[in-house]
N, C-alpha and C positions, 0 to 999 in steps of 0.2 A: 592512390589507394594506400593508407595505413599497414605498415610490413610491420610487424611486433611475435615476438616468440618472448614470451616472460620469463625470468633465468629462475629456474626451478633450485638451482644450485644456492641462492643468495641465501641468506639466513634471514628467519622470521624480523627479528628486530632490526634487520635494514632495510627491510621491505616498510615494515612500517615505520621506519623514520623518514623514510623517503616519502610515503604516501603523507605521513602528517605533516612534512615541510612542502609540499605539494598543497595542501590543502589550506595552508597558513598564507600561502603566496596569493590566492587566488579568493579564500572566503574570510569575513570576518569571524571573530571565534565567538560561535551562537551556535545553537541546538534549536529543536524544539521537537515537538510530538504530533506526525502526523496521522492523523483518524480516520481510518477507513470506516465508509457506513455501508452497511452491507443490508441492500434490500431486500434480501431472501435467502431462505433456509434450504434451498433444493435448487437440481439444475436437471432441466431436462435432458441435456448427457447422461453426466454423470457415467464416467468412462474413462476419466484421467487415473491412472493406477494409485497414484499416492495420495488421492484427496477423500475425503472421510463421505462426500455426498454419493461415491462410487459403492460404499460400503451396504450390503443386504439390510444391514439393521439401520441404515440411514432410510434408505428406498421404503424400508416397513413404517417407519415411525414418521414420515415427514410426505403428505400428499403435493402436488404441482399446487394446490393453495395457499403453501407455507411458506407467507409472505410477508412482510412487515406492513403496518396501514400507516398513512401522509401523517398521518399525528404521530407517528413512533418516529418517523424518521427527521419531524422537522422539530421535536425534542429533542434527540438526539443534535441535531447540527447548532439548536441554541446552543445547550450547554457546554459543545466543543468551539465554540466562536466566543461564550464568557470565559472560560477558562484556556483561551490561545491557543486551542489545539488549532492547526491547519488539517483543512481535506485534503487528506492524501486521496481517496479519488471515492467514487461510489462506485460499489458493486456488489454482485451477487450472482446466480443463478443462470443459465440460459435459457432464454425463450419462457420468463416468466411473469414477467408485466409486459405489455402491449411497448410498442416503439413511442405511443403518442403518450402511456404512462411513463416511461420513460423521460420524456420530455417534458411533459410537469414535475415531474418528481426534480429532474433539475432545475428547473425555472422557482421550485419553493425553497430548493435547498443555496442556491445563488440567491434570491433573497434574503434568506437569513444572513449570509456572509457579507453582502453589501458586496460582492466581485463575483466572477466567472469564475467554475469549479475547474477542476479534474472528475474524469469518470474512467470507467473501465468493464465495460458491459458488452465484452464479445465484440464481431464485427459488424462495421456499421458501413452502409453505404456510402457515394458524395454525396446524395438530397437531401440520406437524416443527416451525416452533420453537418450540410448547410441548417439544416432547422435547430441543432444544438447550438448552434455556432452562437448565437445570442447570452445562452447561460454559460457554456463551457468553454476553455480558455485551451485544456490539454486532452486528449484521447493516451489511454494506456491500454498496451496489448499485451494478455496473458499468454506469453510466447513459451515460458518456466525452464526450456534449455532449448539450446541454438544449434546442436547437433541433432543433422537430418534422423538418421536412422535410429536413434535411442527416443528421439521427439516421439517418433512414428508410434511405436514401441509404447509408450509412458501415456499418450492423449490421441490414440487412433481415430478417433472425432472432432477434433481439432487441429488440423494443417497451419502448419505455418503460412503457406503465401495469401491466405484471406488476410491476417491480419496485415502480413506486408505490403499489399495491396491499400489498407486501412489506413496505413501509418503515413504512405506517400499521398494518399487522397488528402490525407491530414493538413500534413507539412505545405502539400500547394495550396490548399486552401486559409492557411496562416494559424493552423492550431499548433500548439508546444505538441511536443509526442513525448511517449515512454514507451519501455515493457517491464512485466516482470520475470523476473529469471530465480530458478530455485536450486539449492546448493545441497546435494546431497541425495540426489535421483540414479547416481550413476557417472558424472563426469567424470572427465580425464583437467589435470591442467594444461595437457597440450592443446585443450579445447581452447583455449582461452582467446586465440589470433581467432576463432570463427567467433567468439561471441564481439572481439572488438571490430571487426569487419561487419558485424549487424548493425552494432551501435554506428558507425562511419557511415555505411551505407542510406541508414535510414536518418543520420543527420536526427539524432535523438536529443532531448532537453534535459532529458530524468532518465536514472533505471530503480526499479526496488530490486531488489534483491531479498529472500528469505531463506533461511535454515527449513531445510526438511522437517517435520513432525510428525514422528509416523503414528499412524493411525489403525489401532484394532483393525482388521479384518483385511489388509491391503498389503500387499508383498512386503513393506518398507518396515524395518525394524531399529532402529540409529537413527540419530541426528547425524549428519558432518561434526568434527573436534569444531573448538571455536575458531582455534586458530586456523586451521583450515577453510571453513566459514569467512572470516577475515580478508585469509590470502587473497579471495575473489574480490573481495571490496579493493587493499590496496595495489591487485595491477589494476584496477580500473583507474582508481584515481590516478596510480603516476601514467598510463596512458591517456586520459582525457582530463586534464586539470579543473575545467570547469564545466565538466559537465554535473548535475544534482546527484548525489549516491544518494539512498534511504537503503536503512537496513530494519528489516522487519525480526523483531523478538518472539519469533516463533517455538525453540524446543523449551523443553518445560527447565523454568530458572532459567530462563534470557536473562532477565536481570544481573545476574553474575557478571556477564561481559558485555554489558552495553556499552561501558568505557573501552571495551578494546574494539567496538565496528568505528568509534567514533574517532579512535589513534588512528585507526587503518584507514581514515578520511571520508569517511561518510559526514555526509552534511546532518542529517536528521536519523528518527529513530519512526518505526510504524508499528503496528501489526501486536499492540499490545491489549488487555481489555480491561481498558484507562477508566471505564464504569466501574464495570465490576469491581478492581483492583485498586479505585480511589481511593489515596490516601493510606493505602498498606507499606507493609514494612517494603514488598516489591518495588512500590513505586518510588517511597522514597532514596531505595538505595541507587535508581535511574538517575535521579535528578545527583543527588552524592557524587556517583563514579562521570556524570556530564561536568561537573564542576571538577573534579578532579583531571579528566582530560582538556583542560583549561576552557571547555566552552560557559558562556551564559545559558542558561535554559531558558527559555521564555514560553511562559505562561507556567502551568502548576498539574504536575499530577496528583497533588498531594492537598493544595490549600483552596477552599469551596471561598467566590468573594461574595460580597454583599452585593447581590442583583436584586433588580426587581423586575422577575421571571414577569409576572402579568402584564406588565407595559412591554417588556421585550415581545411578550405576545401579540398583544394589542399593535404595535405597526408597522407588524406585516399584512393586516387587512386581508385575512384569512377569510370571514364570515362569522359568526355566533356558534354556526357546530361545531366547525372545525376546529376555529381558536379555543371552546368548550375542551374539546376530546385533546387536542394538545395541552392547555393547562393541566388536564389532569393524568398524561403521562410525562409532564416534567415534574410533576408531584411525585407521582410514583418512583422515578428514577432519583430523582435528589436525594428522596428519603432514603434509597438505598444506598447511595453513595455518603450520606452523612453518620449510617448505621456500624 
């Protein structure tokens, strides 16, 4: 079992020299941007303290129908597969498409990509993901902190050992695992030996990690400082050298330090809204401070290439309505990302 107390004492800038000679050792120096697709605007929870679906004016404005339709979403996964974004996983909502929608929904969006995704759609039995097992590759568990009694506290509807239970169903049956953990709910850094005893335990592939972002109407007022934010990224890495970090550019002007999740050795970057934000001064200055923290970016937040969207349509052998209703919500989207 993994014994680790992280020295609180050491100074920022040897933490991350240490995490980024850790990460140099172990990864080539590459970036990229992974895209969460998130199938739905509501979660039949909606009960985790710091998230916006918890909030009265979310519950008033967004019915259990507030869903994305297969055309929006397999729009969406063209344009992130022309323009080299990776799926950081699909998710959304709980208990808001069916287990079998579910499972098309992966099956069109693994088409698109030509490989087996990631998802992260609450807990899932062995049977579904034997039945996932065909499109999806990794299972990720929205675990957000690894402290018993503050967890309890923060997502009283959501336990942790469903998911841990998930995670090992996972692992045996040969899927990659993750979770996500969120920075700025309340931890301690003494926490930090319980979170590396999760990742040991459940023998993980990935973690994301996110900044807080507080939201109107929900106790949470602050982001985490960056560097604090950070610190969590590099004792992970100098603890687990190759295990995948993502850091999600959650409080508002992420962008400012994206080059410092990527010093403090995170592999990749998530959680940003790479549509909406194509090609802004935000995006570009992501891809600037990635080149500056000596990685490659691959692929483009910023430069639209010459596809030709109707053939990318055309063979995935959709149908005529479908491939219809998708061509003209990757009209819609293009247009606004080239606007």
């Amino acid at each position: 079992m993994l014994k680790y107390s992280p020295n609180v004492t050491a100074t920022m800038d040897k933490i991350f020299e240490q995490a980024n000679s850790t990460y140099k050792q172990n990864f080539p120096p590459v970036t990229w941007f992974g895209r969460c697709i998130f199938l739905s605007w509501y979660c039949d929870l909606g009960t985790c303290k710091f998230c916006f679906r918890s909030t009265i004016k979310h519950k008033i404005r967004h019915a259990s129908t507030a869903k994305r339709s297969k055309a929006s979403v397999i729009a969406d996964a063209l344009i992130g597969k022309n323009l080299g974004w990776r799926i950081e996983f699909l998710t959304g909502g709980y208990r808001i498409f069916s287990f079998e929608e579910q499972v098309e929904i992966s099956r069109l969006v693994s088409l698109v990509y030509g490989h087996k995704i990631w998802i992260n759609l609450g807990t899932i039995d062995k049977e579904g993901l034997r039945q996932l097992s065909q499109y999806v590759e990794g299972v990720c568990a929205s675990i957000e902190c690894v402290d018993q009694a503050l967890h309890d506290k923060i997502c009283p509807d959501k336990p942790i050992e469903p998911y841990s239970r998930m995670l090992h169903d996972a692992k045996e049956l040969g899927f990659k695992t993750s979770c996500t953990i969120i920075i700025g709910l309340g931890e301690k850094r003494s926490d930090f030996e319980k979170l590396a005893k999760f990742i040991e335990s459940h023998h993980l592939d990935r973690i994301t990690f996110y900044a807080l972002k507080p939201v109107a109407g929900t106790p949470y007022t602050k982001s985490p400082e960056p560097e604090e934010y950070a610190w969590w990224i590099a004792q992970t890495r100098v603890t687990f050298p190759k295990l995948e970090i993502m850091a999600g550019l959650t409080p508002k002007n992420a962008e400012k330090y994206a080059g410092l999740m990527l010093q403090a050795g995170a592999n990749a970057l998530t959680k940003f809204p790479a549509v909406k934000r194509f090609g802004s001064a935000q995006a570009a200055e992501i891809e600037r401070q990635a080149k500056e923290a000596g990685r490659d970016f691959t692929g483009s937040l910023t430069r639209m290439p010459e596809v030709d969207w109707d053939g990318e349509v055309a063979r995935l052998g959709l149908g005529p309505e479908l491939e219809q209703q998708v061509k003209e919500k990757l009209k819609e989207y293009i247009s606004g990302m080239s606007g």
